[in-house]
C-alpha positions as CSV (number, residue, x, y, z in Angstrom):
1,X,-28.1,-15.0,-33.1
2,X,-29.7,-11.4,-32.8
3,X,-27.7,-8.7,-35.1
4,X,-27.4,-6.4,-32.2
5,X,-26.3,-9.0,-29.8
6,X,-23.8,-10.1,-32.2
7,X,-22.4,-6.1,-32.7
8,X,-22.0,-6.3,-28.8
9,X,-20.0,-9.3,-28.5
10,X,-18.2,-8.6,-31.1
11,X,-17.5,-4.8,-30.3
12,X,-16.5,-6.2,-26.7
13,X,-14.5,-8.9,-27.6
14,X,-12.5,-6.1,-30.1
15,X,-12.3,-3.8,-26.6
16,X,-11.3,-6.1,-24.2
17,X,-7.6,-5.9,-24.6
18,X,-7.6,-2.2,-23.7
19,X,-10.0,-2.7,-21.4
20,X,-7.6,-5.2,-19.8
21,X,-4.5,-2.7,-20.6
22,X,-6.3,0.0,-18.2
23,X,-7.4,-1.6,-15.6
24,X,-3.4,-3.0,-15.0
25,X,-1.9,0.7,-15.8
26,X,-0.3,1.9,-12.9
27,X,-1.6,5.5,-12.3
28,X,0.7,8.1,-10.5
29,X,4.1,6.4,-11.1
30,X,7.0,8.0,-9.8
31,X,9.4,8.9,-11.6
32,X,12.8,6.8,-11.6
33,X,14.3,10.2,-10.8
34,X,11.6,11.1,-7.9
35,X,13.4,12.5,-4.6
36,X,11.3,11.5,-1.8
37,X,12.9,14.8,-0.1
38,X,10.6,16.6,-2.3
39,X,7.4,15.2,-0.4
40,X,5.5,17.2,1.5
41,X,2.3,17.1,3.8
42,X,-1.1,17.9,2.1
43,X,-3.7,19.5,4.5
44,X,-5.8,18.0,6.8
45,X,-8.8,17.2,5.2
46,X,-10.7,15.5,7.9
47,X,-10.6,17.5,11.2
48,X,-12.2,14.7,13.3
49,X,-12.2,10.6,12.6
50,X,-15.0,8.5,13.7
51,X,-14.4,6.3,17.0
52,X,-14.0,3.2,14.6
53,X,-11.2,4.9,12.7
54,X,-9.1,6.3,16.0
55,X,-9.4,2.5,17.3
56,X,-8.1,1.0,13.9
57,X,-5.5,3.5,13.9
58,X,-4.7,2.8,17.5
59,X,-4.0,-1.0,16.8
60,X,-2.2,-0.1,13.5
61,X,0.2,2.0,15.5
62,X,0.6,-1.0,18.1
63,X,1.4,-3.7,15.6
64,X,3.9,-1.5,14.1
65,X,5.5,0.6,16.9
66,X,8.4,-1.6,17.3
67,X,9.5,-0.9,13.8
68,X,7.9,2.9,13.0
69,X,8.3,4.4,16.5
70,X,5.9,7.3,15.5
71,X,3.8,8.4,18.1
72,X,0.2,7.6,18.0
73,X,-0.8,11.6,17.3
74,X,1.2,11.2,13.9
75,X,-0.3,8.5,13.0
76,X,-4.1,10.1,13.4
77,X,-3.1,13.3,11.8
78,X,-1.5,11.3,8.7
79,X,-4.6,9.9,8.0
80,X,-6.6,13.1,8.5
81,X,-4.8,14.3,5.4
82,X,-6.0,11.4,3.4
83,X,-8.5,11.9,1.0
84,X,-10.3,9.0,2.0
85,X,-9.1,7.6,5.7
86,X,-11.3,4.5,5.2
87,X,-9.5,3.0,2.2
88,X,-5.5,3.9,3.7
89,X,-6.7,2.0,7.2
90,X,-7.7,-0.5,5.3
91,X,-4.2,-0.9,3.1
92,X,-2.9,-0.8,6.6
93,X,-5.1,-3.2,8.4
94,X,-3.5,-5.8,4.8
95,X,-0.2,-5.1,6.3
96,X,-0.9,-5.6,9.5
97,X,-2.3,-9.0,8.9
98,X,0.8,-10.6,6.9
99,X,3.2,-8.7,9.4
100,X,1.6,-10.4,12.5
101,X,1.1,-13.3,10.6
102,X,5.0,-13.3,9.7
103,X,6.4,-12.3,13.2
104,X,4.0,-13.8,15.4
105,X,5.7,-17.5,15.5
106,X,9.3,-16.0,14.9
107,X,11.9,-15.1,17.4
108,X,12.9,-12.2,14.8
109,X,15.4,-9.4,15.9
110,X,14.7,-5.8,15.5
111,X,16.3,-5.5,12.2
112,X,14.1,-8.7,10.7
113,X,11.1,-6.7,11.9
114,X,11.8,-4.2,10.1
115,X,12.6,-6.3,6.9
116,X,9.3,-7.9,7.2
117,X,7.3,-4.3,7.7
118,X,9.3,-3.3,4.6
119,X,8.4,-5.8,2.9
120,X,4.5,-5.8,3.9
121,X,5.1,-2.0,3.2
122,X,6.1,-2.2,-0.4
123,X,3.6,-4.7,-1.4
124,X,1.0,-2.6,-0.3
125,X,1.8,-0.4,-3.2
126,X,3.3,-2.9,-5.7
127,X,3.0,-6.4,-7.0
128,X,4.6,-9.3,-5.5
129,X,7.4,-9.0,-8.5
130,X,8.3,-5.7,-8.3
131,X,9.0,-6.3,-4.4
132,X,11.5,-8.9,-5.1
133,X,13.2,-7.5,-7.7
134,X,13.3,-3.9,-5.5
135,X,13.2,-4.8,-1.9
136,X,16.8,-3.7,0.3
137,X,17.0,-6.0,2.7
138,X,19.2,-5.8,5.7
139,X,18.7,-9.7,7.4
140,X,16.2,-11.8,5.4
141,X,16.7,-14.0,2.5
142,X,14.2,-13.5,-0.5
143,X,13.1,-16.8,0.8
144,X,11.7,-14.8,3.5
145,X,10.5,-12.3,1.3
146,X,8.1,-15.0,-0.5
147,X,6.6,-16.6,2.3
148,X,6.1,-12.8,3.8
149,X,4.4,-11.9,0.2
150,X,2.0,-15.3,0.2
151,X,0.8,-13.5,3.8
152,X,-0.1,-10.2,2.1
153,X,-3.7,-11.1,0.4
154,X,-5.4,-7.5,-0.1
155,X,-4.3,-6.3,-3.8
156,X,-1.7,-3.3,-4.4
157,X,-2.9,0.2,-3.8
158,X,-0.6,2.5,-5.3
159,X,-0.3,5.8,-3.4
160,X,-1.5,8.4,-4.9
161,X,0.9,12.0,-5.9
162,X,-0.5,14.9,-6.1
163,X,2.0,17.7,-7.6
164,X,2.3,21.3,-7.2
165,X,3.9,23.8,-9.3
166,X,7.4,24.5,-7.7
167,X,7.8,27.0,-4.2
168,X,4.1,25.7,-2.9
């Protein structure tokens, strides 16, 4: 075997446990302390979406509407303050899928609905295990939580914080 090719592998082998330990570090964790009161709006950073996006976010808002009442305008300027609009629709579109999947057969009430978009709304941020072990539920069984969770395909996206000194 070539010197060089052997340095590689071997340098590579050495570096694949970190390189494994970063790619599954969860950037821009909250705090156990975070107060979600402490949010607030970042600017608009897109003042117009393509037709595509406004017809995504049009269906998003449908699908969900019976369990986030906000009106459609909210929705559009939420993701005008994303940095990139493509990649939220798309963590969207994920929870969209699993929550249609999940209700569409089920005569659910109001209150499993919004267990199930919950549900679909935490994974989107978190793996399957911390969804069980966090998830308030107000109707469903964790039975329900794990069939809703099997539905949800797209990996985690964590959101992403960005702070600001105090008074901003």
């Amino acid at each position: 075997m070539d010197s060089t090719l052997f340095v590689a592998i071997a340098a590579l082998l050495l570096l694949l446990p970190f390189l494994v330990a970063y790619r599954f570090k969860r950037p821009n964790r909250l705090p156990a302390n975070f107060d979600p009161a402490s949010l607030r709006l970042g600017p608009v950073r897109h003042e117009k979406l393509s037709d595509d996006q406004m017809e995504r976010i049009k269906k998003l808002q449908e699908t969900f509407r019976e369990v986030d009442p906000m009106p459609l305008e909210k929705w559009i300027d939420d993701f005008k303050r994303d940095a990139d609009p493509d990649r939220e629709i798309r963590v969207y579109e994920g929870m969209a899928e699993a929550y249609t999947a999940y209700c569409s057969n089920r005569n659910l009430t109001p209150e499993a609905k919004k267990d199930a978009f919950c549900v679909v709304l935490m994974r989107s941020g978190v793996p399957d295990d911390e969804v069980l072990s966090q998830v308030k539920l107000q109707v469903l069984s964790l039975e329900d939580v794990k069939e809703i969770l099997k539905l949800y395909k797209r990996p985690s996206a964590p959101i992403t914080v960005t702070t600001t000194p105090s008074g901003r």
